[in-house]
C-alpha positions as CSV (number, residue, x, y, z in Angstrom):
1,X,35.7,49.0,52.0
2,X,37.4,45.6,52.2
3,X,35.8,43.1,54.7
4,X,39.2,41.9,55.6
5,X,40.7,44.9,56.0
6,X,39.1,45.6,59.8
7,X,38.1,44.7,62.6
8,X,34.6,43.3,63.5
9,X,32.2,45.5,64.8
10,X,28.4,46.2,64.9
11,X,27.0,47.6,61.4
12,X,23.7,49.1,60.5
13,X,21.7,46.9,58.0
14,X,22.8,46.7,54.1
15,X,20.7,49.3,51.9
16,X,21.7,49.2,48.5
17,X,19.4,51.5,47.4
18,X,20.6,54.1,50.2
19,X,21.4,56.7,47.7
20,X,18.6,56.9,46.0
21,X,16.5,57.3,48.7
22,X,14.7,60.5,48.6
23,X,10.7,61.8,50.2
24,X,9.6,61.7,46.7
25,X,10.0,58.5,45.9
26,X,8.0,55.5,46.5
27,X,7.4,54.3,49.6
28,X,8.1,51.1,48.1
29,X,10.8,49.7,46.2
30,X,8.5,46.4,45.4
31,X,5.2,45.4,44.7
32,X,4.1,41.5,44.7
33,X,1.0,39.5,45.1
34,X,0.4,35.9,44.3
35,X,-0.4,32.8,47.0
36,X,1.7,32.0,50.0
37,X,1.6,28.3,50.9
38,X,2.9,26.8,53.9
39,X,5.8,24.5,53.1
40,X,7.1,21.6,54.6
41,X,10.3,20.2,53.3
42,X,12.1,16.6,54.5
43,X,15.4,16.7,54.0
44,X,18.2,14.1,54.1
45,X,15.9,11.2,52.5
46,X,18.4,8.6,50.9
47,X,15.8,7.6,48.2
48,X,12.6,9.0,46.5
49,X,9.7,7.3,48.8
50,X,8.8,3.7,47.8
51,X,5.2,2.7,47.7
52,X,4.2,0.7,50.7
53,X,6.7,1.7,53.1
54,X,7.1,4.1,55.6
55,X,10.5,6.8,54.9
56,X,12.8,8.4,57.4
57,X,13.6,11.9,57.0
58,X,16.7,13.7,59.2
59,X,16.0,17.0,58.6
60,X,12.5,19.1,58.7
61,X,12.0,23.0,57.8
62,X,8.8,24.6,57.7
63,X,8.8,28.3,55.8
64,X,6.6,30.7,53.9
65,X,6.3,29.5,50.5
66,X,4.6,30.6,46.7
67,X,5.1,34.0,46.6
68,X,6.9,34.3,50.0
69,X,10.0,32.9,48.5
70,X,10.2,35.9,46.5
71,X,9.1,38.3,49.0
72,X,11.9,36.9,51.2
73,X,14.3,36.9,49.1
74,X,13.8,40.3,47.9
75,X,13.8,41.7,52.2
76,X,16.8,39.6,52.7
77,X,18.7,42.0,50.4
78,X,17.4,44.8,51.8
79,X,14.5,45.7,49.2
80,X,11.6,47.7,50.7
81,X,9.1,44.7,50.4
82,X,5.8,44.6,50.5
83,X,3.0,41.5,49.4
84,X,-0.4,41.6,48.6
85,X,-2.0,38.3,49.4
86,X,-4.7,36.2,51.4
87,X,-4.0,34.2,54.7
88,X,-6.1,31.4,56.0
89,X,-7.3,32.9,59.6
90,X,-5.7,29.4,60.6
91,X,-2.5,28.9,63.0
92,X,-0.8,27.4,59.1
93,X,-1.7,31.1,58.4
94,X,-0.7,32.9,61.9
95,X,2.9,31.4,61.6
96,X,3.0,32.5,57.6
97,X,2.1,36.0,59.0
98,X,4.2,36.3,61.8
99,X,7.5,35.0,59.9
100,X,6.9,37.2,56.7
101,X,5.7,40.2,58.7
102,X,7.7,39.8,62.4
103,X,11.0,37.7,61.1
104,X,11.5,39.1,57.5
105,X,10.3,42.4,57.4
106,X,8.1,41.8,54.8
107,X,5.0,44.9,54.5
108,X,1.4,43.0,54.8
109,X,-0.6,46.2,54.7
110,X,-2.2,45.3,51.6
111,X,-2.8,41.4,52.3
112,X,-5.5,40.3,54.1
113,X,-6.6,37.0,56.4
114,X,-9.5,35.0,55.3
115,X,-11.8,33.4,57.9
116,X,-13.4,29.9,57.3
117,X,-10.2,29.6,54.6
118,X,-7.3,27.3,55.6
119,X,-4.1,27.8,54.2
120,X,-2.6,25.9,51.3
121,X,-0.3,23.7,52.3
122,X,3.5,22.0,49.8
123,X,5.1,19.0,51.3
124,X,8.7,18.9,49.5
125,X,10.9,16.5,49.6
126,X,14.4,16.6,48.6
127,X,16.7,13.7,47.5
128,X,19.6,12.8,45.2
129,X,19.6,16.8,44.2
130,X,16.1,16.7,43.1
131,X,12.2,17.4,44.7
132,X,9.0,15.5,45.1
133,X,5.9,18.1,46.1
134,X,2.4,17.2,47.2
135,X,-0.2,20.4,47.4
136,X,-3.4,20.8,49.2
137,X,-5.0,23.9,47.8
138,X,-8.4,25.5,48.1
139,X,-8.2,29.0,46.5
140,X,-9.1,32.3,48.3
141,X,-12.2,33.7,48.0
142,X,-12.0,36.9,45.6
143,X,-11.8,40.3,47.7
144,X,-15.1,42.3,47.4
145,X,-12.5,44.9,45.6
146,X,-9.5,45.1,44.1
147,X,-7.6,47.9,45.2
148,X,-4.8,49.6,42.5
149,X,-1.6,48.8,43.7
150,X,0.5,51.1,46.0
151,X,3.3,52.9,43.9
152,X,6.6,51.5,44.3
153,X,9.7,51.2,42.6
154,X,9.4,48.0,41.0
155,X,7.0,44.9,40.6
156,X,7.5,41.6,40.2
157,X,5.4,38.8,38.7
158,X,5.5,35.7,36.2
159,X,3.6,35.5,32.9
160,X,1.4,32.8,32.1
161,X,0.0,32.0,28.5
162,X,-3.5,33.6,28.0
163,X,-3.5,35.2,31.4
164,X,-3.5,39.4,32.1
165,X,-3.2,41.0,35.2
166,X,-5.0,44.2,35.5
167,X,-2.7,45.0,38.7
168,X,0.3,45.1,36.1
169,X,-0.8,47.4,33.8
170,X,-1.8,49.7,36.8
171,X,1.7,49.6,38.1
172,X,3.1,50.1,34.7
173,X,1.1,53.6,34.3
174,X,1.9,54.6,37.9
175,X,5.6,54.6,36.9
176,X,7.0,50.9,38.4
177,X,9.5,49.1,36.7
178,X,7.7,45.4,35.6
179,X,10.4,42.7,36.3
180,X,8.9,39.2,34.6
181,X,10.1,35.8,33.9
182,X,7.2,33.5,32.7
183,X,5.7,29.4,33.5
184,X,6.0,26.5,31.4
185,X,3.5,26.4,28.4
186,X,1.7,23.5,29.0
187,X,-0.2,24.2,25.7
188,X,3.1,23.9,23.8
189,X,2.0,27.1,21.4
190,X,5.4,29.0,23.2
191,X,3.7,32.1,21.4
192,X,5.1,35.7,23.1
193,X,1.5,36.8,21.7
194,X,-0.3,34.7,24.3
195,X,1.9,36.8,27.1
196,X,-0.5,40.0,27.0
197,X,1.6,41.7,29.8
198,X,4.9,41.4,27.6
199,X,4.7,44.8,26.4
200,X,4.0,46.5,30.1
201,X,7.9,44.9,30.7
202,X,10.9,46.1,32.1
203,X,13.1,43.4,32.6
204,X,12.0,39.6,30.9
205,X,13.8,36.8,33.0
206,X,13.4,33.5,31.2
207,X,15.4,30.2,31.6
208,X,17.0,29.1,28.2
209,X,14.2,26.2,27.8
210,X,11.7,29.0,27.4
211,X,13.3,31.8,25.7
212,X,14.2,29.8,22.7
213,X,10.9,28.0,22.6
214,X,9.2,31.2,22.4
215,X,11.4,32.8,20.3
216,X,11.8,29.9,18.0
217,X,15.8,30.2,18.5
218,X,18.4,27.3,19.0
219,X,20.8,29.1,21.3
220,X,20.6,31.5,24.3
221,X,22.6,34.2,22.8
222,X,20.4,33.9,20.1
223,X,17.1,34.0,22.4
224,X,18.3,36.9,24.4
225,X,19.0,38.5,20.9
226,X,15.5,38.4,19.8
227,X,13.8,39.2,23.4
228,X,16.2,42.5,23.5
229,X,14.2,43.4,20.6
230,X,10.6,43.6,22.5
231,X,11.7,44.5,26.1
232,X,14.3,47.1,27.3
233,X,16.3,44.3,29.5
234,X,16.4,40.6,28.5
235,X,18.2,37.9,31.0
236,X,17.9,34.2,29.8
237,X,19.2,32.0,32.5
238,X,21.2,28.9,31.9
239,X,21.2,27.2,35.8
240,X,24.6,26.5,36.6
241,X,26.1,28.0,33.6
242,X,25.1,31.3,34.3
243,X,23.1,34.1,32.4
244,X,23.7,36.2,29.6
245,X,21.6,39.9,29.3
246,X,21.4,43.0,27.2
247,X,20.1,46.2,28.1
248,X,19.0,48.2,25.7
249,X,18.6,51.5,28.3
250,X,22.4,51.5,28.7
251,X,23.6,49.5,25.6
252,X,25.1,46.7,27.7
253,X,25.0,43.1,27.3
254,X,27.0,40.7,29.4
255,X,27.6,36.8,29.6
256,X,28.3,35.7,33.4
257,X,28.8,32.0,34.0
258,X,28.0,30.7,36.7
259,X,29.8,29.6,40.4
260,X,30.9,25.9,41.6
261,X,28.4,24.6,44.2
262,X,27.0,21.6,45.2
263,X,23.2,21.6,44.9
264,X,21.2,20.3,47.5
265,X,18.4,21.2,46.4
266,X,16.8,23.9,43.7
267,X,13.6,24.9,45.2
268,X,13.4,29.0,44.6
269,X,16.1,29.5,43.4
270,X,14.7,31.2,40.0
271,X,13.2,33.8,42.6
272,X,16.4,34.5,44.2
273,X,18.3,35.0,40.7
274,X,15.4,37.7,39.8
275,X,15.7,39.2,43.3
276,X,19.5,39.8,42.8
277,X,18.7,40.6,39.5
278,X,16.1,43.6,40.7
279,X,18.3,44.7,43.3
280,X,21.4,45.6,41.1
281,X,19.2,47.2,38.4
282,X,17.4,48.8,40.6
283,X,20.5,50.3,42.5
284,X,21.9,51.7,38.6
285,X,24.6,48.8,38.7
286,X,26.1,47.8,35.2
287,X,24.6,44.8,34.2
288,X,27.7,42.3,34.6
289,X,28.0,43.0,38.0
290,X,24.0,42.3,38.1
291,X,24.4,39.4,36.6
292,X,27.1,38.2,38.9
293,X,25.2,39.3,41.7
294,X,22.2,37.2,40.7
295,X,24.3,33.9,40.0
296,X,25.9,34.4,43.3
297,X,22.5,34.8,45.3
298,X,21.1,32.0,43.5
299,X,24.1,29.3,44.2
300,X,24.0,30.4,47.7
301,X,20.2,29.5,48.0
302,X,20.8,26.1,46.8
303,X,23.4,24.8,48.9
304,X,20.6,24.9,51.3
305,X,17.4,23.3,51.7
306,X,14.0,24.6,50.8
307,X,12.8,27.8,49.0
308,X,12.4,31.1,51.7
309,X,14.5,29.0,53.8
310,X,17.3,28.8,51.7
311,X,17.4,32.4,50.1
312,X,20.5,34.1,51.2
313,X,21.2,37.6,53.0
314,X,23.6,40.1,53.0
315,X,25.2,38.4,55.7
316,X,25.8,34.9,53.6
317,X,27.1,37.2,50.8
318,X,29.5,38.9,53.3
319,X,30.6,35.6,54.2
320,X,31.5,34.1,50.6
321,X,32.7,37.5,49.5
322,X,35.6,37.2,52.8
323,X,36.3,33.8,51.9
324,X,36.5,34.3,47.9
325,X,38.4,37.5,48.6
326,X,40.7,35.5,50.8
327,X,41.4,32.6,48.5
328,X,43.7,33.6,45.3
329,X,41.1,33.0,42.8
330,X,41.5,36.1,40.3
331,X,39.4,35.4,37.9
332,X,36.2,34.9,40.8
333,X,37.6,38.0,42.9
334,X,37.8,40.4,39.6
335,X,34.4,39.4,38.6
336,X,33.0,40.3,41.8
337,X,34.5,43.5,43.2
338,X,31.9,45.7,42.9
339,X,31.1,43.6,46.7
340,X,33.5,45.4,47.7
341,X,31.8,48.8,47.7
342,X,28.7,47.6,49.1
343,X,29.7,45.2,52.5
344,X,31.2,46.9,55.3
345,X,33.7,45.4,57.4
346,X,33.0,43.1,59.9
347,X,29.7,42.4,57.9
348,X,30.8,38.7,58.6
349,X,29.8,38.7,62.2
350,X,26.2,40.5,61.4
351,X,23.9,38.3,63.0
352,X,21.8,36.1,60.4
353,X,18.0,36.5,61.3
354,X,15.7,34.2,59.6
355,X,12.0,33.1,60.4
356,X,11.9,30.1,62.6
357,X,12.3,26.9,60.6
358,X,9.3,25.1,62.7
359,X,6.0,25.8,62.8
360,X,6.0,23.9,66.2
361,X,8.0,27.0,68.5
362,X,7.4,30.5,68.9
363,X,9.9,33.1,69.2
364,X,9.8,33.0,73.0
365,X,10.1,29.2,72.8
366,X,13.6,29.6,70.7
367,X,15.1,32.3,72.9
368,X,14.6,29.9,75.6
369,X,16.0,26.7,74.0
């Protein structure tokens, strides 16, 4: 279906993974945990801040953020969601709640809210394409348990040197698909046996900087080379210029550059490139189109400010997919057509929901402005 080809008109939501939808399966298609921050980002400084003076910001968003970038950006494309993880019982922690649970559709069944525990809190600020952060973290107190995790399609979750999850493991043997990419090693050993997860892997989602320190490569092609060679899928992402992948399930591998955009500013957008990433895989697309679909989630998110904030939905990818389809490029059109199969028409009208973008209203507050 084209989505110029017909009239606007109401549409049920976007469910990629419609088909494959059966009682048996999961009631999940994704499993995350990790630490949700409340973030504040000023936007539309005309200089980093100088000390001693006072800064003007004209813009202010305040959104979910840690592992709520993810989780949104996973719900937005209509991925069963749901997030293990602890909220301050504070009103930083009601609004962190109420936007995941309320605005994005995000399951909390398996979080919890923490009394005496305030939330953490990221102030970002974004200028001249790049971010300043300040934190204020205390970390939750450990649960008196820790449950296995429910079964679900997929999980998600990033590596760090030394450090193994017993959650991932348990997912691994309960049949989800572990989709990874992996921190900075500030220890500068970049040695895959320090990733004791690794082998528990699905799909390994690296930036070039870290696949070819780890696997001691000069080039991305090279990188995703050796990766291919310890995990069934291997991305290395390149920022602006794309990804490349293998899969060695389907025998695929597949270069994808990436689109044209101004940046305004980066934050999450390595969680919304693994979200697109997920949702194509886990739909049985071939891996080009995944890539594509990744590079184009990820460009969309940062045109826009901030990290849940910015992550795109079905609707902005109806709405660049009408325009691109509209515009004579051949090249972009060919390399996206697969959209065409998956928006409806009229998609471009759907309504785009989001959380509220201040911590200050409530929903009855916005209705009424």
């Amino acid at each position: 279906m084209s989505p110029t080809s017909a009239a606007p008109g109401p549409i049920q939501p976007i469910d990629p993974l419609a088909a494959l939808r059966t009682p048996a399966e999961p009631e999940h298609d994704v499993y995350l945990t990790g630490t949700v921050f409340l973030d504040i980002i000023f936007t539309g400084l005309d200089h980093a801040p100088v000390r001693g003076t006072e800064s003007w910001a004209r813009g202010m968003g305040s959104s979910p953020g840690g592992i709520a970038n993810m989780a949104t950006a996973l719900a937005r494309l209509g991925l069963h969601t749901t997030l293990a993880a602890a909220f301050g019982a504070d009103v930083y922690g009601d609004y962190c709640w109420e936007s995941l649970a309320h605005h994005e559709g995000v399951d909390l069944t398996h979080s919890r809210r923490v009394p005496g525990w305030h939330s953490p809190v990221t102030v970002s600020m974004a200028y001249e394409g790049e971010r300043t952060m300040v934190t204020h973290e205390h970390p939750a107190p450990p649960p008196a348990t820790r449950p296995a995790p429910p079964r679900s399609r997929a999980c998600v979750t990033a590596y760090e040197p030394g450090r193994q999850e017993d959650w991932v493991r348990q997912a691994h043997a309960q049949g989800a698909k572990i989709f990874a990419d992996v921190g900075w090693d500030e220890s500068g050993r970049w040695d895959l046996a320090t990733l004791p997860d690794l082998p528990y892997t699905h799909a390994f989602l690296p930036n070039a900087t870290e696949a070819q320190r780890y696997t001691r490569t000069d080039t991305p092609e090279r990188a995703v080379r050796a990766l291919a060679e310890l995990v069934p899928i291997a991305v290395v992402t390149r920022g602006a210029e794309g990804a490349i992948g293998i899969d060695s399930h389907t025998g695929e591998s597949a270069e994808v550059p990436g689109l044209a955009v101004e940046a305004l500013d980066p934050t999450g957008a390595g969680d919304v490139f693994v979200a697109g990433f997920m949702t194509g895989t886990l739909a049985g697309w071939p891996l080009a189109d995944r890539l594509a679909f990744a590079n184009l989630t990820a460009a969309l998110s940062v045109q826009h400010f901030g990290g849940a904030l910015a992550a795109p939905g079905w609707a902005e990818v109806a709405a660049w997919w009408d325009r691109t389809a509209r515009s004579g490029d051949r090249e972009l059109v060919a390399r996206h057509r697969f959209l065409d199969g998956l928006i409806p028409a009229g998609a471009r009208d759907w309504p785009r929901l989001r959380a509220l973008p201040t911590i200050g209203f409530r929903a009855a507050d916005a209705r009424g402005a």
